[in-house]
C-alpha positions as CSV (number, residue, x, y, z in Angstrom):
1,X,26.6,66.5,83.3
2,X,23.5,64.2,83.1
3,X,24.5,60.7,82.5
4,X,23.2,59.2,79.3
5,X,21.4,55.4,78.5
6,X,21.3,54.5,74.8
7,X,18.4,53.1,73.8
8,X,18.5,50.6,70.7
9,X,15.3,49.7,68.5
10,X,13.4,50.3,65.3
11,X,10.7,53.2,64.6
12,X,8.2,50.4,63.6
13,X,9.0,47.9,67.1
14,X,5.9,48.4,69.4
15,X,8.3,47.4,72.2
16,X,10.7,50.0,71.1
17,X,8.5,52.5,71.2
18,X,7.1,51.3,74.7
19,X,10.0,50.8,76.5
20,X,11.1,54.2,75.2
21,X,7.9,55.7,76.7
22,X,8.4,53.9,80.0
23,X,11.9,55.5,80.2
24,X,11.2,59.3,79.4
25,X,9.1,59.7,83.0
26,X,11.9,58.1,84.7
27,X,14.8,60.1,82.9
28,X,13.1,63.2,83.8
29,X,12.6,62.1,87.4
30,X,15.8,60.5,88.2
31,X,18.5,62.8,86.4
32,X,19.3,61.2,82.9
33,X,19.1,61.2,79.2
34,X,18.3,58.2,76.9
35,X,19.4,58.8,73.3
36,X,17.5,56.9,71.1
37,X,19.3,55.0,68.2
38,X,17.6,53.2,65.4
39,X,19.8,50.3,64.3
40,X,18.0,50.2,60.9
41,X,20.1,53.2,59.9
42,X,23.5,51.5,60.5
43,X,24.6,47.7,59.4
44,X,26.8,47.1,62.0
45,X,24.5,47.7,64.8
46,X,21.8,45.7,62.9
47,X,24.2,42.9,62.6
48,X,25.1,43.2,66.8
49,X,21.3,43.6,67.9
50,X,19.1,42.1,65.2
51,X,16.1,40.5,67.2
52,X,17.5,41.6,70.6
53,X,15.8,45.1,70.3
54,X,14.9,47.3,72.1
55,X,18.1,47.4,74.2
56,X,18.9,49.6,76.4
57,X,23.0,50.0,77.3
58,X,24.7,52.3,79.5
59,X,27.2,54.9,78.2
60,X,29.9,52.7,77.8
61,X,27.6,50.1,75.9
62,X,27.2,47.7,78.7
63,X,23.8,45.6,78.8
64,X,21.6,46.9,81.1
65,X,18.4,45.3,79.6
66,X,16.4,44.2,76.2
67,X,13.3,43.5,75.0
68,X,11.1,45.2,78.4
69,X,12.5,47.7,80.9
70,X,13.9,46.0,84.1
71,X,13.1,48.6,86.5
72,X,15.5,46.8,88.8
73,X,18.3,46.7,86.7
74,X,17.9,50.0,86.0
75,X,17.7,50.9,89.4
76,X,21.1,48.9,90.3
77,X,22.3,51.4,87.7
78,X,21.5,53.9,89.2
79,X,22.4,52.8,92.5
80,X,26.1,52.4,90.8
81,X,26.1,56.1,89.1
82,X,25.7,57.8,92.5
């Protein structure tokens, strides 16, 4: 089973959208899935990410970056996945 990044943002958040470019090439090259999740369709994860977004979490919601994609904390992900 692949694992699976969360991605948090808005449809209308340029860096959103980016980031969530940036990581589709790299999810299909490396093994993964990132699920997309608009916090404007749920209050409490408006209220926990506000102006953080986009932030991208692991699957068991920890941190591993916001507002650009840290290739290198990504890659220490990785690194801890294997």
């Amino acid at each position: 089973m692949k694992p699976v990044l969360k991605l948090f943002g808005r449809e209308y958040c340029g860096l959103c959208l980016t980031m969530r470019d940036q990581l589709q090439p790299l999810a299909e090259q490396h093994g993964f899935a990132v699920e997309w999740i608009d916090i404007d369709d749920n209050d409490a994860l408006e209220a926990l990410y506000g102006e953080l977004v986009p932030v991208l979490t692991n699957e068991d919601g920890v941190e591993i970056c916001h507002y650009h994609l840290d290739v290198q904390a990504l890659d220490d992900w990785r690194a801890k996945i294997r």
